[in-house]
Backbone as CSV, one residue per row, in Angstrom:
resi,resn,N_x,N_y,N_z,CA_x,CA_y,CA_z,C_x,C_y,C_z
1,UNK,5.912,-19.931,7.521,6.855,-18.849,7.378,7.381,-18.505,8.772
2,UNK,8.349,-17.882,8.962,8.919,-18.148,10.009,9.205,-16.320,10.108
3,UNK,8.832,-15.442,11.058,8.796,-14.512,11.304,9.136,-13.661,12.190
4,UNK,9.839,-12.700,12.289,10.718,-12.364,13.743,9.482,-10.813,13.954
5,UNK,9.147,-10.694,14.977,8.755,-9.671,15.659,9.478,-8.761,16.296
6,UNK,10.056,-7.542,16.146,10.383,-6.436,16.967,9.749,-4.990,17.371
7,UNK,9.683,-4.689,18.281,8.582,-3.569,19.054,9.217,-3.471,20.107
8,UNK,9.448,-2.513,20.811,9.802,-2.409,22.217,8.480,-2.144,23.220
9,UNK,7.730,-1.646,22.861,6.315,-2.216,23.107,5.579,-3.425,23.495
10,UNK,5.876,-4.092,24.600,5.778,-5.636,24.922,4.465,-6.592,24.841
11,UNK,3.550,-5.626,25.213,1.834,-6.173,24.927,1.640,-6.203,23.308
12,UNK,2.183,-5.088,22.718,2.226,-4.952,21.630,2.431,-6.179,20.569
13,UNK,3.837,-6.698,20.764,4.787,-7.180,20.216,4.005,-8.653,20.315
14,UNK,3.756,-8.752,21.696,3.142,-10.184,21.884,2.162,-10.537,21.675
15,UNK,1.247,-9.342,21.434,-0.428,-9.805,20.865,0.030,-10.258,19.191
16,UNK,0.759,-9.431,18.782,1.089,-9.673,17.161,1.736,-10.863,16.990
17,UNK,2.716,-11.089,17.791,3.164,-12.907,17.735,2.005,-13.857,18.163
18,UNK,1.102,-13.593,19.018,0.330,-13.846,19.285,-0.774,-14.519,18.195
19,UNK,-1.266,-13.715,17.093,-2.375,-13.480,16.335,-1.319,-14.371,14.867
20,UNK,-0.166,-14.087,15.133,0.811,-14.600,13.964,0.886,-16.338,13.798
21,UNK,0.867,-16.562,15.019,1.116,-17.539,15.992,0.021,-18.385,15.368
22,UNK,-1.850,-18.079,15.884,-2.757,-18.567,15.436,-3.151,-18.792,14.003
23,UNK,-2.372,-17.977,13.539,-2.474,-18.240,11.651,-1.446,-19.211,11.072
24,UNK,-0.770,-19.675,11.903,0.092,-20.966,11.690,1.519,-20.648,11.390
25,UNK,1.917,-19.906,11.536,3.180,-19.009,11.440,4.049,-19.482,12.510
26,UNK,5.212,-19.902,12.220,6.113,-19.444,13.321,6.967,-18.331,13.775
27,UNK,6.658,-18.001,14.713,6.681,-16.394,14.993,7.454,-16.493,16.673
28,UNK,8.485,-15.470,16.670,9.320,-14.938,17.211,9.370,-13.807,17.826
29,UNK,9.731,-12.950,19.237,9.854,-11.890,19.483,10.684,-11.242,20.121
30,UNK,11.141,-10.243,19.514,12.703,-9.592,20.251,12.004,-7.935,20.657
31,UNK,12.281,-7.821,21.797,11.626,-6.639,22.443,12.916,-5.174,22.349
32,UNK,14.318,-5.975,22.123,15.427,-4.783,21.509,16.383,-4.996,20.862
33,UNK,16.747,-4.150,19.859,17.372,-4.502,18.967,18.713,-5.683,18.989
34,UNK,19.555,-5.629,19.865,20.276,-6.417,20.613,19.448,-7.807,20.538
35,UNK,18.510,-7.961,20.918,17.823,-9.805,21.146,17.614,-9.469,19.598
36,UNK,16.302,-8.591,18.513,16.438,-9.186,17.320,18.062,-9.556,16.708
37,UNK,19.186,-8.896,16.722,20.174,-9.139,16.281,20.451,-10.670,16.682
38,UNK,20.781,-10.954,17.884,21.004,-11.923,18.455,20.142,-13.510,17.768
39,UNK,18.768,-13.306,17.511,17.794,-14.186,17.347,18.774,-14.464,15.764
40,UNK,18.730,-13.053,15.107,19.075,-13.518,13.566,20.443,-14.112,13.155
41,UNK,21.297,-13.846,14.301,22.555,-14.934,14.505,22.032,-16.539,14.285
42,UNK,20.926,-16.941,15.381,20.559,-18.195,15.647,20.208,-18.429,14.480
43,UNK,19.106,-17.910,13.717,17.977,-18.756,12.967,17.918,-17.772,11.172
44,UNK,16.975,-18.609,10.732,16.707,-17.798,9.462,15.451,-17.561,9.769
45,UNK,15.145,-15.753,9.216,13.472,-15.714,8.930,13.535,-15.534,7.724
46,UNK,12.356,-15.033,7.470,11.376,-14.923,5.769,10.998,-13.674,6.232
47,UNK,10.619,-13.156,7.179,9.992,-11.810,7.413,10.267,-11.510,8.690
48,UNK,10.639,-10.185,8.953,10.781,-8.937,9.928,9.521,-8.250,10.043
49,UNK,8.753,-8.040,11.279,7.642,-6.627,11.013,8.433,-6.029,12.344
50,UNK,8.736,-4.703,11.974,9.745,-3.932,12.811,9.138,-2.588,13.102
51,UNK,8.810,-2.363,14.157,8.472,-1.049,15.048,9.338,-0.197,14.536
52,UNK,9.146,0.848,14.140,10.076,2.297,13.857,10.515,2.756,14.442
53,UNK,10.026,2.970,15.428,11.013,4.155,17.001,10.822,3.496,18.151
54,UNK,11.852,2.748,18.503,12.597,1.649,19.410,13.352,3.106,19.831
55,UNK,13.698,2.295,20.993,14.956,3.391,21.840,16.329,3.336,21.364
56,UNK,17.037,2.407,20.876,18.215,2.571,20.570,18.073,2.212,19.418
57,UNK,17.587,2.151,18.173,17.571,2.265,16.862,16.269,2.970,16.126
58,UNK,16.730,2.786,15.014,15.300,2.752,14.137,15.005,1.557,13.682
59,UNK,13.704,1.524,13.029,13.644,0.079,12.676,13.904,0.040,10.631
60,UNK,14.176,1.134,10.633,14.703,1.178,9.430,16.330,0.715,9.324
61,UNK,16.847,1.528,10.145,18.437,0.814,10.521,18.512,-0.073,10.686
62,UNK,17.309,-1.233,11.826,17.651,-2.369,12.158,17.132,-3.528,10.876
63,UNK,16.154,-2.737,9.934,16.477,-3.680,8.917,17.254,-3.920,7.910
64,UNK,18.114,-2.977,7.985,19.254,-2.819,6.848,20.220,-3.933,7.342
65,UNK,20.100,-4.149,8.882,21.216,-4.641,9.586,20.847,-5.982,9.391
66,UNK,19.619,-6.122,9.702,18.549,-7.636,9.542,19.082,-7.941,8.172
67,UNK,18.757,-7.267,7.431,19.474,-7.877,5.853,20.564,-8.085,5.354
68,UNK,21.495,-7.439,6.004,22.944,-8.198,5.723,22.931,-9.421,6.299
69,UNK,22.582,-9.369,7.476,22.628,-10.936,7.974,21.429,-12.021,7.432
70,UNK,20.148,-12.006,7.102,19.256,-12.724,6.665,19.275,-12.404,4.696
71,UNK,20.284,-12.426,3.732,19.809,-12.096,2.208,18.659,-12.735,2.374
72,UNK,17.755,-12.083,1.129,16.340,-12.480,1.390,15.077,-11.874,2.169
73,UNK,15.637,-11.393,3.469,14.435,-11.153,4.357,13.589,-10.183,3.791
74,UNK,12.394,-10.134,3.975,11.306,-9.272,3.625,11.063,-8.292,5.097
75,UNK,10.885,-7.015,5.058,10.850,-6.561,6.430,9.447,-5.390,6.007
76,UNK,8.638,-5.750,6.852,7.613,-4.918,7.042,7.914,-3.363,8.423
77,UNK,7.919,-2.391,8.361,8.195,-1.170,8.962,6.593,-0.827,9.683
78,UNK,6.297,-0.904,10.959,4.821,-0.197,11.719,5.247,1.022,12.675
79,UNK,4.294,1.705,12.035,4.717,2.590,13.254,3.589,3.636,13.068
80,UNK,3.514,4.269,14.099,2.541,5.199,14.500,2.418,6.896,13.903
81,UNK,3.617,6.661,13.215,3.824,7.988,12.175,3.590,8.096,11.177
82,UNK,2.744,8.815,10.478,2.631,8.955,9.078,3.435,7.909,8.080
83,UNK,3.286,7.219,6.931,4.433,6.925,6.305,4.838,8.249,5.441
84,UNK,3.908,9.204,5.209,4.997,9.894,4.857,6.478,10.641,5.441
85,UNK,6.404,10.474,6.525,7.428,10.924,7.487,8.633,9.784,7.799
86,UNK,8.567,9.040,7.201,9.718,7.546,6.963,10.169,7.258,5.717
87,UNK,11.412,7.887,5.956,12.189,7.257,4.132,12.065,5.723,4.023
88,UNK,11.086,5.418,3.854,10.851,3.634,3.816,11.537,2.960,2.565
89,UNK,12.452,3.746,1.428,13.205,2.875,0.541,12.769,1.767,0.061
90,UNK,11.242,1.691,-0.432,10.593,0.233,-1.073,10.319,-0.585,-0.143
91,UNK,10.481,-0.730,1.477,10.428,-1.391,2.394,8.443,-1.409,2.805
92,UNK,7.375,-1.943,2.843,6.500,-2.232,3.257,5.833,-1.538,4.434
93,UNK,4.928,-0.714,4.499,4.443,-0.187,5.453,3.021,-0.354,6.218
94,UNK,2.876,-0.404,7.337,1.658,-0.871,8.027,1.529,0.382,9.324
95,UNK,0.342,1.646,8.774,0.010,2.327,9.918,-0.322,1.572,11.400
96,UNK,0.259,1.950,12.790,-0.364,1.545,14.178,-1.246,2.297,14.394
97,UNK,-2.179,1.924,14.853,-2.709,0.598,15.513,-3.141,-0.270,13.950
98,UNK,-2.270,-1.367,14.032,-2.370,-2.124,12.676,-3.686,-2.923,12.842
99,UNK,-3.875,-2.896,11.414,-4.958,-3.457,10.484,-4.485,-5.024,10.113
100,UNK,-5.802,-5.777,10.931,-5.160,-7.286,10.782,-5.417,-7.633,9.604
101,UNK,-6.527,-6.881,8.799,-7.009,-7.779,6.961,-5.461,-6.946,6.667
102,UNK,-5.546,-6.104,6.815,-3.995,-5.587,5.778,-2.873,-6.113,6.007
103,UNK,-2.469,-6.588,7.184,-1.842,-7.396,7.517,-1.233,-8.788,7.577
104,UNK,-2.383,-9.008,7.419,-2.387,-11.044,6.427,-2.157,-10.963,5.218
105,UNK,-3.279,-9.860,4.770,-2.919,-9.254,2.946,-0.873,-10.050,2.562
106,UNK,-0.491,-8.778,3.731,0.805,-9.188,3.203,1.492,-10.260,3.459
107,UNK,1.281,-10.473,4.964,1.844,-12.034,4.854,1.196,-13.411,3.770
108,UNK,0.301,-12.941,3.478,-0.352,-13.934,1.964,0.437,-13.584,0.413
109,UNK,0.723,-12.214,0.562,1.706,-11.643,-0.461,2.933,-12.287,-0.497
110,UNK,3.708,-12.065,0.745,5.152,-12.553,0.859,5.139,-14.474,0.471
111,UNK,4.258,-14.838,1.044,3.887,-16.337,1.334,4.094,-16.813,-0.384
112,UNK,3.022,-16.412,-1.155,3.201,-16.097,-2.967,4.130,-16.199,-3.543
113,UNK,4.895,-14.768,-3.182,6.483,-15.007,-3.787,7.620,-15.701,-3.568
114,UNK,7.310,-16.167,-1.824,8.284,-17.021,-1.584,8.043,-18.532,-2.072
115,UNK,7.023,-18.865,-2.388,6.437,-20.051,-2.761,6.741,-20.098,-4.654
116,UNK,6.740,-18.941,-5.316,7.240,-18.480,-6.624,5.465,-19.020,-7.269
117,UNK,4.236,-18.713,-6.756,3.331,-18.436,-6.936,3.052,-17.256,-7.587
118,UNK,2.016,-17.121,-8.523,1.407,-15.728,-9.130,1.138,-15.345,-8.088
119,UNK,1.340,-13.904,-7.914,0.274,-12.867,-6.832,-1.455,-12.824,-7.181
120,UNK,-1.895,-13.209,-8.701,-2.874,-13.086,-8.814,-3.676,-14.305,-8.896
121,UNK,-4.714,-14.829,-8.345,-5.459,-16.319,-8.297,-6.436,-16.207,-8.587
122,UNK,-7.071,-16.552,-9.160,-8.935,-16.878,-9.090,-9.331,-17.829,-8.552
123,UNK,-10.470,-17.602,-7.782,-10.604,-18.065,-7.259,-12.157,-18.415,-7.214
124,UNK,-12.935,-18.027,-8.317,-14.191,-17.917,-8.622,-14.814,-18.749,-9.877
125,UNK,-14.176,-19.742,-9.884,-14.598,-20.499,-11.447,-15.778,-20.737,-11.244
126,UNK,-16.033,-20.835,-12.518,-17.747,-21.139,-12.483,-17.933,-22.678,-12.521
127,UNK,-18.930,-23.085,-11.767,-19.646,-24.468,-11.408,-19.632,-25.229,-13.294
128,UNK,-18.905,-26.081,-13.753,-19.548,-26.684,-15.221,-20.235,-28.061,-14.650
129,UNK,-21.643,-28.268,-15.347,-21.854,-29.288,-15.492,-21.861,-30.403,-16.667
130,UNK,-21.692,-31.114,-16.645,-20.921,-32.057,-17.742,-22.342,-32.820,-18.148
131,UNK,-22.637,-33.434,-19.457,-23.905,-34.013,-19.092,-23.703,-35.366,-19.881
């Protein structure tokens, strides 16, 4: 899956491409809104995880913007504020300092639907022996 990172937060941004990176992902990072715009000119993603309060946007704005240009994209919203305090409009939320199991959670979620996989698997069959 191919994934764009935005945070203006630079350690931030890059430990998470970072950790994205090691899970086999190809992963991307734009530190302001201007470079994510720019990146989504170049390329297609599958997923946005977008910092909320950047200096010259929101990251709610910048995914509205991300989605005219990417139909399709899935955009995850982090940020350090309550979600109740973010009109998140069905958009995906991840409290900071993010949670890496909750975090794969969803990139294993998105991965599912984009693959047109059930969300639900078992994964526990029982051992038969045949005789």
């Amino acid at each position: 899956m191919r994934i764009l990172v935005i945070d203006d937060d630079r350690p931030h941004g890059e430990s998470l491409l970072d950790l994205l990176q090691s899970k086999g992902h190809e992963a991307l990072y734009a530190e302001t809104d201007a470079d994510a715009r720019w990146l989504a000119d170049l390329l297609r993603f599958d997923l946005a995880i977008l910092d909320h309060d950047m200096p010259e946007t929101s990251g709610l704005h910048l995914a509205a913007v991300l989605a005219e240009k990417l139909p399709g994209l899935l955009c995850v919203i982090v940020s350090a504020r309550p979600a109740s305090e973010i009109p998140l409009g069905g958009l995906r939320f991840l409290p900071k300092p993010l949670a890496i199991p909750a975090l794969l959670e969803i990139l294993l979620e998105f991965e599912r639907k984009k693959e047109g996989a059930p969300l639900v698997v078992r994964s526990d069959f029982p051992m038969v022996k045949y005789r």
